[in-house]
Steps between C-alpha positions, in 0.01 A plus 500: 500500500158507661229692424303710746115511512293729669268395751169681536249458782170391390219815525359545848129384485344725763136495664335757541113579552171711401163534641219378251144550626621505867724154447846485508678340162813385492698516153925422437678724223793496296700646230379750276381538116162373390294334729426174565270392782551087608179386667577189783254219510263348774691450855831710298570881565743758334767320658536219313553687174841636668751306242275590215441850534902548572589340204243701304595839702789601225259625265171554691287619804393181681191524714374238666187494717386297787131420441224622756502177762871386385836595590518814715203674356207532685235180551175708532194300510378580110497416173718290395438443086731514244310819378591618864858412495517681182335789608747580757815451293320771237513727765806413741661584070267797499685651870866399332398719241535192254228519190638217293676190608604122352320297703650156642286234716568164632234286628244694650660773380451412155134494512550835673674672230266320247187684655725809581502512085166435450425805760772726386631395123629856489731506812616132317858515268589107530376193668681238699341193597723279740323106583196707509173440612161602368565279139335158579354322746738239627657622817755254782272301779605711758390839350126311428530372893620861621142630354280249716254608729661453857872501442552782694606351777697244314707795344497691890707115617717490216634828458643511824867502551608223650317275190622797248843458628520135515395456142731776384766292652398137344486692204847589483615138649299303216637774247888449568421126493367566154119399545276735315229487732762786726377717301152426523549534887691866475216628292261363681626656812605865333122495455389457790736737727330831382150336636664554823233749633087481481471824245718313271304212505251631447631749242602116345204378472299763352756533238536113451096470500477781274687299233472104579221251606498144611481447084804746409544825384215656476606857300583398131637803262471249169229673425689837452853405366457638192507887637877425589533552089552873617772465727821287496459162672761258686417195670745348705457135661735266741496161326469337828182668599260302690280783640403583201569319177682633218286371257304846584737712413579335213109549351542833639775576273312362187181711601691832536609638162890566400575364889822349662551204666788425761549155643738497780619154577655541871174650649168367607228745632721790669747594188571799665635290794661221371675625125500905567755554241298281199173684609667868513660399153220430334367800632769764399479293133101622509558823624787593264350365185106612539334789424305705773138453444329805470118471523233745501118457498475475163738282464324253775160553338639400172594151688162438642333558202742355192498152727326243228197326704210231359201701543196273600227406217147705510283281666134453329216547692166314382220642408 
């Protein structure tokens, strides 16, 4: 005798949109309980986050933003910082009526919710750090060449469709054939179709320049690990990451007290692309076996101040 199972539809992940400063920003939700906001990297949007934030739906509101100058939000000519990036998500959260999230970032969007900690530690409850950037300076070739002075047009030539859609489509021959560089050549072009249009461009390059020079990543939070004591900590990595190595999240993970650290075999630098389920698992695992972080500014002075530092030796003047 067979056994029925029900089938269930996964949660619709809808867009929808608010007005921030006279810009238009874009965020996805899903699900309900406590939050969790998921924070897309450089050339990403809310989009991508689609098979994560359905599998983590069941037990919590997903909301997912599209940057300024990414996705479907609005590409103003402005500041594009990480301190700006995290400004807006404080108060696109601040409009949901959201006070207190757990905070996940890939890439970009690690640094992002990095500085959107250091900024607001009190809006914080847990950290997720996904191949994230801001934690050394090693970066891919490409990234360093993306941040040269003229590559505008460069970037203008090869983000049009025709070259978008024919590597897209070698891609996926040199994939079924087995050849690991078909992957290489689908990421390469999921990058560049969103740099379709001059405001995103240029939106790209602000953001990329803010970040990376011709010598790497220029924003390093090494210096500043040790706050994420206060709040729980889980760094995720694809072992196949060659945008940025692992070996960073690794020292990450030693540098943050009572942290986690996920290795997920079958991804490179998009987990949330190419293993979904492993990255949403070791999510839910986080969520469901933290503690909230609840931090006031007591609480944050107490971290400034108790962190041990050499003080310099009196110098002697003569005479």
């Amino acid at each position: 005798m067979s056994s029925l199972r029900a089938v269930t539809s996964p949660p619709p992940f809808d867009a929808w949109e608010v007005d921030l400063h006279g810009h238009r920003v874009v965020y996805r939700t899903a699900g309900s309980g406590p939050p969790v906001v998921l924070v897309h990297g450089m050339v990403n949007s809310s989009r991508h986050w689609q098979a994560v934030a359905q599998r983590l739906a069941e037990h919590h509101t997903v909301i997912a933003p599209d940057l300024v100058g990414h996705g479907d939000s609005a590409t103003p000519r402005g500041d594009y910082s990480l301190g700006a990036h995290a400004a807006v998500i404080r108060d696109l959260l601040s409009a949901l009526g959201i006070e207190r999230a757990s905070i996940v970032g890939h890439s970009l969007g690690g640094g992002i919710a990095m500085v959107f900690f250091w900024q607001f530690p009190e809006r914080v409850e847990r950290l997720a750090l996904v191949s994230s950037g801001g934690l050394g300076e090693e970066v891919s070739p490409m990234l360093r060449s993306a941040a040269l002075p003229g590559v505008k047009a460069l970037i203008s030539l090869a983000a049009h469709r025709h070259v978008t859609g024919g590597l897209g489509a070698t891609g996926r021959l040199l994939q079924r054939r087995g050849s690991g560089l078909g992957v290489q050549l689908q990421a390469v072009a999921r990058a560049l179709r969103p740099l379709e249009t001059p405001g995103a461009r240029e939106a790209f390059l602000q953001t990329l320049r803010a970040v990376i020079d011709r010598q790497g990543q220029r924003v390093n939070a090494n210096d500043r690990l040790y706050l994420l004591e206060a709040v729980p900590t889980l760094v995720v990595w694809g072992e196949r990451d060659r945008t940025i190595p692992i070996e960073h999240g690794e020292a990450a993970h030693r540098a943050i007290p009572h942290s986690r650290f996920v290795r997920l075999p079958r991804s490179a630098h998009f987990p949330h692309l190419e293993d979904p389920e492993g990255l949403a698992d070791a999510l839910r695992e986080f969520l469901a076996t933290t503690q909230p972080a609840q931090l006031d500014e007591d609480a944050w002075r107490a971290l400034l101040r108790d962190r041990p530092r050499a003080l310099p030796r009196p110098r002697v003047v003569a005479g």
